[in-house]
C-alpha atoms as an extended CHARMM CRD file, in Angstrom:
* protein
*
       157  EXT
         1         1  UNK       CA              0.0000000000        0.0000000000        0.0000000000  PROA      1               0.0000000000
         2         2  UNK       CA              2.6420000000        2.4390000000        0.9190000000  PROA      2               0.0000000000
         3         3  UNK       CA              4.5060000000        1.6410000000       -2.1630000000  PROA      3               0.0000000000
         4         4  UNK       CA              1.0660000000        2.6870000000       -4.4330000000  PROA      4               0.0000000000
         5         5  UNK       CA              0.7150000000        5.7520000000       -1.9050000000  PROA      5               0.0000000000
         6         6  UNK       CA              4.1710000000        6.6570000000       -3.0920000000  PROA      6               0.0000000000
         7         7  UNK       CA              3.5350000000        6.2970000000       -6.9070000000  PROA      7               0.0000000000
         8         8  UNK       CA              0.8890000000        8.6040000000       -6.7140000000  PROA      8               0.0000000000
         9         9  UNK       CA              2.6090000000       11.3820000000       -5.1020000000  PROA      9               0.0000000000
        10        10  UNK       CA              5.4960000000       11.1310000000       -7.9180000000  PROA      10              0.0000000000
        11        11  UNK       CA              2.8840000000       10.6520000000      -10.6450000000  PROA      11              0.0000000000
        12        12  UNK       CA              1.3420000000       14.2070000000       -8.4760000000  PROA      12              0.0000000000
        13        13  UNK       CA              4.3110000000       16.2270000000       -8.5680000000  PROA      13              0.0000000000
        14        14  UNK       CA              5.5570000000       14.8160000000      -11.8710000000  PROA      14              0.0000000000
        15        15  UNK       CA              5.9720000000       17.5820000000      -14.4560000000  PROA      15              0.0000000000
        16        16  UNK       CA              3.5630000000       14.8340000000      -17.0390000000  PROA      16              0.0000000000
        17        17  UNK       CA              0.8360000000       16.2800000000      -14.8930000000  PROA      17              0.0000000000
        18        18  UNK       CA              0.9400000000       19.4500000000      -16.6950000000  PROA      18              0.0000000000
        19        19  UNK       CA             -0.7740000000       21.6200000000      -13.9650000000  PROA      19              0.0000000000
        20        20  UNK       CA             -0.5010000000       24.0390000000      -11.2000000000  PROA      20              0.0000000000
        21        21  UNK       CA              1.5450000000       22.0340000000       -8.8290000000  PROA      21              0.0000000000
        22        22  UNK       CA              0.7790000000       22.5050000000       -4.7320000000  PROA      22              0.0000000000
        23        23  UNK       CA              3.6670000000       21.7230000000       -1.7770000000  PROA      23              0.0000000000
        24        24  UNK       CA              2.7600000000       22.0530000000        1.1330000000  PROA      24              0.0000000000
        25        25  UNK       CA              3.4360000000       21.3150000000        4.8580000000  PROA      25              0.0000000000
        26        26  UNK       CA              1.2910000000       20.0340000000        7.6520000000  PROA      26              0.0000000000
        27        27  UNK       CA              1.9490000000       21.7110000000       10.7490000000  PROA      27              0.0000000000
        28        28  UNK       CA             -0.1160000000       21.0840000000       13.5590000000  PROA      28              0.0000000000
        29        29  UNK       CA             -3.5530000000       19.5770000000       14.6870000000  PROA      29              0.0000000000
        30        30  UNK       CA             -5.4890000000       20.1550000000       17.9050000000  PROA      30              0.0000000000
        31        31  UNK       CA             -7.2880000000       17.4860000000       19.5750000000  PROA      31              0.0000000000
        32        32  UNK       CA            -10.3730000000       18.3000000000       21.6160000000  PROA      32              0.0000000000
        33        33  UNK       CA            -10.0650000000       14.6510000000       23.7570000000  PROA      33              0.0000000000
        34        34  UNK       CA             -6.4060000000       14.7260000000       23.6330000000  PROA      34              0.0000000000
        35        35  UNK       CA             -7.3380000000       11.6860000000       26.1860000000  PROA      35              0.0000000000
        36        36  UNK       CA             -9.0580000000        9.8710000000       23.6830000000  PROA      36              0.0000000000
        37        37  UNK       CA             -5.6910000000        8.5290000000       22.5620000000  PROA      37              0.0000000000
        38        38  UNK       CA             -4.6000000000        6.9180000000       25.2390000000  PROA      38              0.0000000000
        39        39  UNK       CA             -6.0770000000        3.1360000000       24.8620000000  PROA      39              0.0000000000
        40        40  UNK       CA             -5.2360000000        3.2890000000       20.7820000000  PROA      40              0.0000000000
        41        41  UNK       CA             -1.6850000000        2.5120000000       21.4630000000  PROA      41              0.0000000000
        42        42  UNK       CA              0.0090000000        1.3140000000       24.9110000000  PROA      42              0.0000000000
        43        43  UNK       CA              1.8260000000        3.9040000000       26.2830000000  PROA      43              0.0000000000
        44        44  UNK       CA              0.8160000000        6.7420000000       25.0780000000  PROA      44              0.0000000000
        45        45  UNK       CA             -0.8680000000        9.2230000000       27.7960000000  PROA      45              0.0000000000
        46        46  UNK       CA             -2.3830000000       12.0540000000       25.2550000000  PROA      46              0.0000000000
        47        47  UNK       CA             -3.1940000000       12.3600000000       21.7560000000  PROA      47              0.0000000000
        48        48  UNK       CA             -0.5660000000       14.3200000000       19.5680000000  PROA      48              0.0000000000
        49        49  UNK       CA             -1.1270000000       17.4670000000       18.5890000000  PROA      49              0.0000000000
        50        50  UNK       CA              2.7830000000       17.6230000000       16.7610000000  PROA      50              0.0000000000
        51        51  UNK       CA              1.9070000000       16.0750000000       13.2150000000  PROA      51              0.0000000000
        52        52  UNK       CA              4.2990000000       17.5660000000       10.8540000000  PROA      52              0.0000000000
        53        53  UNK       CA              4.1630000000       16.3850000000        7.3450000000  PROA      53              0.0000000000
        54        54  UNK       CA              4.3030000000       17.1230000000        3.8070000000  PROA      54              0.0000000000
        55        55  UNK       CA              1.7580000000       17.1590000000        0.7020000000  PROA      55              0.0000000000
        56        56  UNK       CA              1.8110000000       17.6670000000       -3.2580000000  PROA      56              0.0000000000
        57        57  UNK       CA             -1.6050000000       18.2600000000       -4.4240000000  PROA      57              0.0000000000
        58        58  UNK       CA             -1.9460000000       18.4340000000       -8.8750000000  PROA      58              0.0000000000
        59        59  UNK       CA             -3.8930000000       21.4980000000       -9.2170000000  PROA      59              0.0000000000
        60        60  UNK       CA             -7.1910000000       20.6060000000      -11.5130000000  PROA      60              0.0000000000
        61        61  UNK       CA            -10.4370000000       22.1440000000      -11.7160000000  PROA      61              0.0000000000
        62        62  UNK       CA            -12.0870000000       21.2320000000       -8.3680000000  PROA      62              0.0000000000
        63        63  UNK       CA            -10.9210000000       17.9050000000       -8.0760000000  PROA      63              0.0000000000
        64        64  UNK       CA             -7.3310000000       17.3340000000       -7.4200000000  PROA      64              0.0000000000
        65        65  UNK       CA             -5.2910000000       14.3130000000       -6.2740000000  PROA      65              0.0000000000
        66        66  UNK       CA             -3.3190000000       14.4150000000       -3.5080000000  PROA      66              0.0000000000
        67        67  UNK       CA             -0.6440000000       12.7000000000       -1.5340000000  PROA      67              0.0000000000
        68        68  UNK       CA              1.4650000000       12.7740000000        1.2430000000  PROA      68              0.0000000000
        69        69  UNK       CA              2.9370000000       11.5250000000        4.6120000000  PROA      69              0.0000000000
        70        70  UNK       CA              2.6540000000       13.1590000000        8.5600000000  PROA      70              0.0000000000
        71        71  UNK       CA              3.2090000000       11.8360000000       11.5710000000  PROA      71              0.0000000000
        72        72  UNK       CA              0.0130000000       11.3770000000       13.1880000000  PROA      72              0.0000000000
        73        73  UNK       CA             -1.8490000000       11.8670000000       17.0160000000  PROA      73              0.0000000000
        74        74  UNK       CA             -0.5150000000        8.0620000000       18.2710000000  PROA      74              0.0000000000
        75        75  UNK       CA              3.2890000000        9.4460000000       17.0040000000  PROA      75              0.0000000000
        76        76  UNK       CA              2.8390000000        6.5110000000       14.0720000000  PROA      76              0.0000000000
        77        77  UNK       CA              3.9520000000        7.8900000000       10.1380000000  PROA      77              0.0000000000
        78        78  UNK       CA              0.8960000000        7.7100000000        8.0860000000  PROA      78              0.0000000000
        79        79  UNK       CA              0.8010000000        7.8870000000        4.1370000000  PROA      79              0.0000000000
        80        80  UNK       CA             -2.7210000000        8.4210000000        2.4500000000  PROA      80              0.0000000000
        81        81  UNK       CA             -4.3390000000        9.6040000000       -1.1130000000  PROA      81              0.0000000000
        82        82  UNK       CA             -7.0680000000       10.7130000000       -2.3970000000  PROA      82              0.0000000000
        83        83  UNK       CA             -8.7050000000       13.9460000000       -4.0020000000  PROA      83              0.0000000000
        84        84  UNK       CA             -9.3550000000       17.4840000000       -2.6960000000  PROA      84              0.0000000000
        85        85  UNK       CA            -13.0350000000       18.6950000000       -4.0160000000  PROA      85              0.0000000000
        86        86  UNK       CA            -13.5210000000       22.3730000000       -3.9010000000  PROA      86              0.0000000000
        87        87  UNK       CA            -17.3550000000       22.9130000000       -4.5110000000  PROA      87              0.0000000000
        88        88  UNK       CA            -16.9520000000       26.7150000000       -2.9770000000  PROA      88              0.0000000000
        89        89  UNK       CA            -14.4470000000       28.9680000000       -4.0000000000  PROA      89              0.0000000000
        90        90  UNK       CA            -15.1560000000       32.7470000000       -3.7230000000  PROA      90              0.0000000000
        91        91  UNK       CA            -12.4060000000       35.9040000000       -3.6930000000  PROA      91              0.0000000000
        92        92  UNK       CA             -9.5140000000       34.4020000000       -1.5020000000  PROA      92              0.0000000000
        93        93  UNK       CA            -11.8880000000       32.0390000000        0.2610000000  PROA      93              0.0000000000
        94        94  UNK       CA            -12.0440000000       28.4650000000       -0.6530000000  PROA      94              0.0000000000
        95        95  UNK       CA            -14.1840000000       25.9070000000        0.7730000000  PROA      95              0.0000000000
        96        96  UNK       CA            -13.2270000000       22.2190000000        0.2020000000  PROA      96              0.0000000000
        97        97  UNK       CA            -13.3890000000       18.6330000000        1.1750000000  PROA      97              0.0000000000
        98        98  UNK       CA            -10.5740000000       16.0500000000        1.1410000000  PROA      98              0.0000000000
        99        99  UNK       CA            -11.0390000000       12.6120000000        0.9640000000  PROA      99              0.0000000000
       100       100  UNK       CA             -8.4980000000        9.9280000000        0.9830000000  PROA      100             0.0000000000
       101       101  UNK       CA             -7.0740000000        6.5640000000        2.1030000000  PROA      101             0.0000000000
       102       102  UNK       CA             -4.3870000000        6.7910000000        5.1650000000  PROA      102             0.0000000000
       103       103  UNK       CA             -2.2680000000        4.4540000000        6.6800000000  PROA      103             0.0000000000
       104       104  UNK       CA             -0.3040000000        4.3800000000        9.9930000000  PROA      104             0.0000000000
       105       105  UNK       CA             -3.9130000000        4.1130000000       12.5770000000  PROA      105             0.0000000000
       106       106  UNK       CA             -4.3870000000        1.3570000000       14.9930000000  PROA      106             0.0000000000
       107       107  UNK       CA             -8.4700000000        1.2560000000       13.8850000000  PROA      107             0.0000000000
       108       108  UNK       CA             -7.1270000000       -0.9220000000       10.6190000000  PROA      108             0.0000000000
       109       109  UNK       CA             -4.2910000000       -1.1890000000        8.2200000000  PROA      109             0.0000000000
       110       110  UNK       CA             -5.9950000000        1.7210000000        6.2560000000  PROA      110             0.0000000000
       111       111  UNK       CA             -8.5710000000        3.8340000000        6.9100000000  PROA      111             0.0000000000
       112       112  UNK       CA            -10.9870000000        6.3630000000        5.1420000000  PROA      112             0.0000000000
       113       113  UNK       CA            -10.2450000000       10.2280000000        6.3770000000  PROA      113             0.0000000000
       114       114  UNK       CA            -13.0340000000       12.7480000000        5.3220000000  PROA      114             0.0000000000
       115       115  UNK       CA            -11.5400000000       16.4410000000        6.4920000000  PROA      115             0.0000000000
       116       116  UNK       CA            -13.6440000000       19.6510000000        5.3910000000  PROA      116             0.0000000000
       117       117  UNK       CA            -11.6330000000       22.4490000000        5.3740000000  PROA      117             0.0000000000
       118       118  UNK       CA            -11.2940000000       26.4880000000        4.7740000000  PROA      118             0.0000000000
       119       119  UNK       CA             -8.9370000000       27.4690000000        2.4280000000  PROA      119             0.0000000000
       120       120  UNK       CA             -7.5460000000       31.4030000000        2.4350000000  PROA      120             0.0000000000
       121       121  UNK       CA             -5.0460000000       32.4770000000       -0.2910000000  PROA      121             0.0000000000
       122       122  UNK       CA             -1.8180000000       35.0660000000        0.9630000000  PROA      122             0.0000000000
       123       123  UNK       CA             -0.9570000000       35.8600000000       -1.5820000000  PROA      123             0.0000000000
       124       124  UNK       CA              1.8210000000       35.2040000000       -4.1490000000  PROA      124             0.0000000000
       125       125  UNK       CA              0.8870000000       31.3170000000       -4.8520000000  PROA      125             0.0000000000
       126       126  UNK       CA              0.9230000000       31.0960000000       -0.8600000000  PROA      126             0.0000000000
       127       127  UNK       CA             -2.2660000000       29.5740000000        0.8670000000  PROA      127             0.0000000000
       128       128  UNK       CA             -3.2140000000       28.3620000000        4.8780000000  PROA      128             0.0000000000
       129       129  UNK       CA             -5.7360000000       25.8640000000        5.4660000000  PROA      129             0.0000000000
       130       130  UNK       CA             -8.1050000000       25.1050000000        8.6520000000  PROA      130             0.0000000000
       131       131  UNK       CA             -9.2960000000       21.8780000000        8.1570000000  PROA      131             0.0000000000
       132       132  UNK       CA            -11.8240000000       19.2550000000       10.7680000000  PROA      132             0.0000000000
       133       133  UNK       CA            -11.5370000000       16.0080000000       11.3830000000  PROA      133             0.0000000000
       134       134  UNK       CA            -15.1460000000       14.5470000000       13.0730000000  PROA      134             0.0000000000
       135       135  UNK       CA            -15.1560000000       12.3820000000       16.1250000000  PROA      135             0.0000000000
       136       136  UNK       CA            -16.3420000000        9.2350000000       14.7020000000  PROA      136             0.0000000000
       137       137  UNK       CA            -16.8560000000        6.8210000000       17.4430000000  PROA      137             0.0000000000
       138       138  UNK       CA            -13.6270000000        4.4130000000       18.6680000000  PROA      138             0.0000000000
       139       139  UNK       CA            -12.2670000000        4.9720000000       15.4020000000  PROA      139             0.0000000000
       140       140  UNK       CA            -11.2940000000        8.5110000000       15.8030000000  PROA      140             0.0000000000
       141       141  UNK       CA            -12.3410000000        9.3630000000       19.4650000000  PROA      141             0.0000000000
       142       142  UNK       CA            -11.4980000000       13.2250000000       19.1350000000  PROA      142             0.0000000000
       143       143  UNK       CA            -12.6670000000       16.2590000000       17.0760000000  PROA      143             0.0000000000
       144       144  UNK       CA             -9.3440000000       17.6690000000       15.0730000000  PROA      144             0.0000000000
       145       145  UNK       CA             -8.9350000000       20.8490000000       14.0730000000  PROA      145             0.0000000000
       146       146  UNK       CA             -5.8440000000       20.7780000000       11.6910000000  PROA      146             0.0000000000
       147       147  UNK       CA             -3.1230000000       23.5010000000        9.8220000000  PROA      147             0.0000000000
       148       148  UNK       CA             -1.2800000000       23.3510000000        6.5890000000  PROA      148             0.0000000000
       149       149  UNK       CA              0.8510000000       26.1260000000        4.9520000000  PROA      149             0.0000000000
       150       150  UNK       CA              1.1740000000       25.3520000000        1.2750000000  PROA      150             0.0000000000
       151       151  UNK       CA              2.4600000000       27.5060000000       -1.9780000000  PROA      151             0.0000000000
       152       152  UNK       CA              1.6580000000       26.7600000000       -5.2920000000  PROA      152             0.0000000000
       153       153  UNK       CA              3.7520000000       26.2890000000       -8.6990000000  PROA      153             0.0000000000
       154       154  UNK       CA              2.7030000000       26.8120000000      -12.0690000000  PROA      154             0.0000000000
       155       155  UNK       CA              4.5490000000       24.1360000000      -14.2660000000  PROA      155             0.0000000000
       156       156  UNK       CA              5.4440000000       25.2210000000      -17.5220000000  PROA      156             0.0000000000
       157       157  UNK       CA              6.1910000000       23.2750000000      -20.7310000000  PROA      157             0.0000000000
């Protein structure tokens, strides 16, 4: 799985892709149970809110792929992909919803992450998202509230 996780994200930033090309970094998620970790994986107290990562998203028209790897709340690496929808986009305001397959989470070997999100554009290709992960029973026993910092490239042939 990890090795088709990682063929996407090359096929993603590949220059064949012929699109606006997105990099960008996860940088931190807050956990409103940070107990609800604890009995996921033994010996850890709290869930963690340190999940640095990175991401390459192939700019399209509303529906772009997407790959990447962060270190997630139980401190295990997790690799997903999937596809970024964007049905709202308005000024520098961008609603959107990613979906994708992730590894690296003691629920199963991989697991489906839904995470709508608020996109604002800085400026100059730059971008911050705030995005929410739901509390969905034992599988993900904490509302998220995560943070990326991305910049876009325009590839040119």
């Amino acid at each position: 799985m990890r090795l088709l996780i990682v063929l996407a994200f090359l096929l993603i930033a590949s220059p064949l892709a012929a699109r606006p090309l997105e990099l960008g970094l996860s940088l931190w998620s807050h956990h409103t149970n940070p107990d609800g970790c604890f009995d996921k994986v033994p010996g850890l107290v709290r869930c963690q809110d340190d999940t640095p990562g990175l991401y390459a998203r192939s700019v399209r028209d509303g529906f772009d792929p997407v790959a990447g790897y962060y270190k997630n709340s139980v401190g295990r690496p997790t690799w997903y992909a999937g596809a970024v929808f964007t049905p709202w986009e308005r000024d520098r305001i961008a609603f959107e919803v990613a979906v994708a397959a992730a590894t690296g989470y003691p629920a199963a070997d991989v697991v489906p992450l839904v995470m709508p999100a608020l996109r604002v554009e800085l400026g100059r290709g730059w971008a911050t998202t705030a995005g929410v992960l739901p509390r969905i029973g034992d599988a993900n026993p904490t509302w998220v509230i995560h943070f990326t910092l991305s910049k876009r490239f325009s590839i040119d042939h």
